[in-house]
C-alpha positions as CSV (number, residue, x, y, z in Angstrom):
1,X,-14.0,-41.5,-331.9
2,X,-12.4,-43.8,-334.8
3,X,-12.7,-47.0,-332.2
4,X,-16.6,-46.1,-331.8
5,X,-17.1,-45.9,-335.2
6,X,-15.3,-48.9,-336.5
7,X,-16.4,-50.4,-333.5
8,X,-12.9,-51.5,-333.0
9,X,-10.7,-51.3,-329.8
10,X,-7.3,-51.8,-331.4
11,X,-7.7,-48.1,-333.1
12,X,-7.0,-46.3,-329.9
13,X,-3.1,-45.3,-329.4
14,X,-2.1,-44.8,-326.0
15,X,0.8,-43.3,-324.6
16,X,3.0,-40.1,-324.8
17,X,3.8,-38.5,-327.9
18,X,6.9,-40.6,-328.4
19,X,5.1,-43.6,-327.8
20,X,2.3,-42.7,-330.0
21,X,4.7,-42.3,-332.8
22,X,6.4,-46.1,-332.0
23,X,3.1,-47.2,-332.1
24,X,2.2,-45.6,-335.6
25,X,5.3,-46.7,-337.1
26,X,5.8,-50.1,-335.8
27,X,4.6,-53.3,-338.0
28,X,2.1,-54.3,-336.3
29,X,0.1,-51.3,-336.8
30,X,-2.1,-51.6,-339.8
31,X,-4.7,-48.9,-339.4
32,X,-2.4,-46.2,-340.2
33,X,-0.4,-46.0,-343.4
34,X,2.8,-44.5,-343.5
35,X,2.7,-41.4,-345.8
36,X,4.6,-38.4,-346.8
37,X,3.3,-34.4,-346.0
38,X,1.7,-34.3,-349.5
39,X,-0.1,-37.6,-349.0
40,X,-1.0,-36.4,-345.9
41,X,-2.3,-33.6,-346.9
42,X,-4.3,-34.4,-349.9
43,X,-5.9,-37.5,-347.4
44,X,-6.9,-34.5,-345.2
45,X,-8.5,-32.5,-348.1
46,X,-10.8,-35.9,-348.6
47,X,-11.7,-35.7,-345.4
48,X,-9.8,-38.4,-344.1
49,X,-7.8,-38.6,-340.7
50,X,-3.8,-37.6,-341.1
51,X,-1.8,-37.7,-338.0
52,X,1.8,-35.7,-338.0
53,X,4.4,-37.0,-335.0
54,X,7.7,-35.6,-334.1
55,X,9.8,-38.3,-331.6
56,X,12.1,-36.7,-330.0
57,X,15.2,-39.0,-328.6
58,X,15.9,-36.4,-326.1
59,X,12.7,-35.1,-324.5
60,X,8.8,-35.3,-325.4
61,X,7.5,-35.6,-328.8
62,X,4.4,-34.4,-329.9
63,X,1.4,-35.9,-332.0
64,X,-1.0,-33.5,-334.1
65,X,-4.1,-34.4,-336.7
66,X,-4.2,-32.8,-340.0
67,X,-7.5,-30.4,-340.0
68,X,-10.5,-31.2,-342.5
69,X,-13.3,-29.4,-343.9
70,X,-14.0,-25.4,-343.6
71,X,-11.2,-25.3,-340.6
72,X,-8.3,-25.7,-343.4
73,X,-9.1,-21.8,-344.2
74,X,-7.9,-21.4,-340.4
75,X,-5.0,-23.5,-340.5
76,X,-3.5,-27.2,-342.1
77,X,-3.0,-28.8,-338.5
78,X,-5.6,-29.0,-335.4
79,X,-2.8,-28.8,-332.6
80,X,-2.8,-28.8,-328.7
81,X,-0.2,-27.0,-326.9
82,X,0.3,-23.8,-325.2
83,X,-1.9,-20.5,-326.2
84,X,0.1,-19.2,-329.2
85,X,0.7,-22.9,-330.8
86,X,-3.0,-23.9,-330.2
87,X,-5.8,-24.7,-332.6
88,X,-5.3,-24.6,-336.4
89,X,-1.9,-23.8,-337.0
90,X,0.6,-24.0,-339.7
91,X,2.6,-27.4,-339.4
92,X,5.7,-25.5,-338.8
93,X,4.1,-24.3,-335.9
94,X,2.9,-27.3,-334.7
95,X,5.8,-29.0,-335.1
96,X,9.3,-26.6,-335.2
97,X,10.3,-26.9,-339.2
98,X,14.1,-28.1,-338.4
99,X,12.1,-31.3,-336.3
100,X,12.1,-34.6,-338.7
101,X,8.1,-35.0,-339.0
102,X,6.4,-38.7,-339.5
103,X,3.4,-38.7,-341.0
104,X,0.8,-41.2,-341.5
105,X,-3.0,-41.8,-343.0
106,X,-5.6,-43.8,-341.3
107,X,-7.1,-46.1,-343.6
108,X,-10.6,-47.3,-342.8
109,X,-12.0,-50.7,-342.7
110,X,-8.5,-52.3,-342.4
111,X,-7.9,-56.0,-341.6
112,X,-5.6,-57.5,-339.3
113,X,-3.2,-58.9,-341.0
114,X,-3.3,-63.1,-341.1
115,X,-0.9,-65.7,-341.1
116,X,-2.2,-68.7,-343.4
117,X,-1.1,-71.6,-341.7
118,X,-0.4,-75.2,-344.4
């Protein structure tokens, strides 16, 4: 949805869980802001898009979005899994709460960055 919007191919992050999470952390990522869970959540609370990961060095990770608008009475996170840990969920449930969480903010209208060149 962000890619049709922005009109901008380089939005989309493919990949499993634990390459998602490379992908949001590395460099030369600049749509999506490192943040911590308060950030997070307050960027969610604007409306914005917030985006939890868990990597996991042994196994799969997992990637959920922070939930916006009347759904935050339901639950913080919009997750994906099996029955009992699906739709909006506590982040703890999401994501176990002894698993070291990444979290990140997408921030609209960003530029590539550019190398000037003398």
């Amino acid at each position: 949805m962000l890619s049709s919007i922005e009109n901008d191919n380089s939005i989309i992050i493919n990949g499993t869980a634990n390459q998602m999470a490379q992908t949001l952390s590395s460099e030369s990522n600049y749509h999506f802001m490192p943040a911590d869970q308060a950030s997070a959540e307050e960027n969610a609370n604007n409306g914005g898009l917030s985006i939890v990961t868990y990597e996991n060095p042994n196994g799969h990770g997992h990637v959920a979005t922070f939930t916006v608008g009347t759904n935050q009475q339901v639950g913080p996170v919009s997750n994906i899994g099996p029955r009992a840990y699906s739709g909006f969920v506590p982040l703890n449930r999401a994501i176990g709460a002894s698993k070291p969480k990444s979290y990140f903010v997408y921030l609209p209208n960003s530029l590539s960055p550019a190398t000037i060149r003398q």
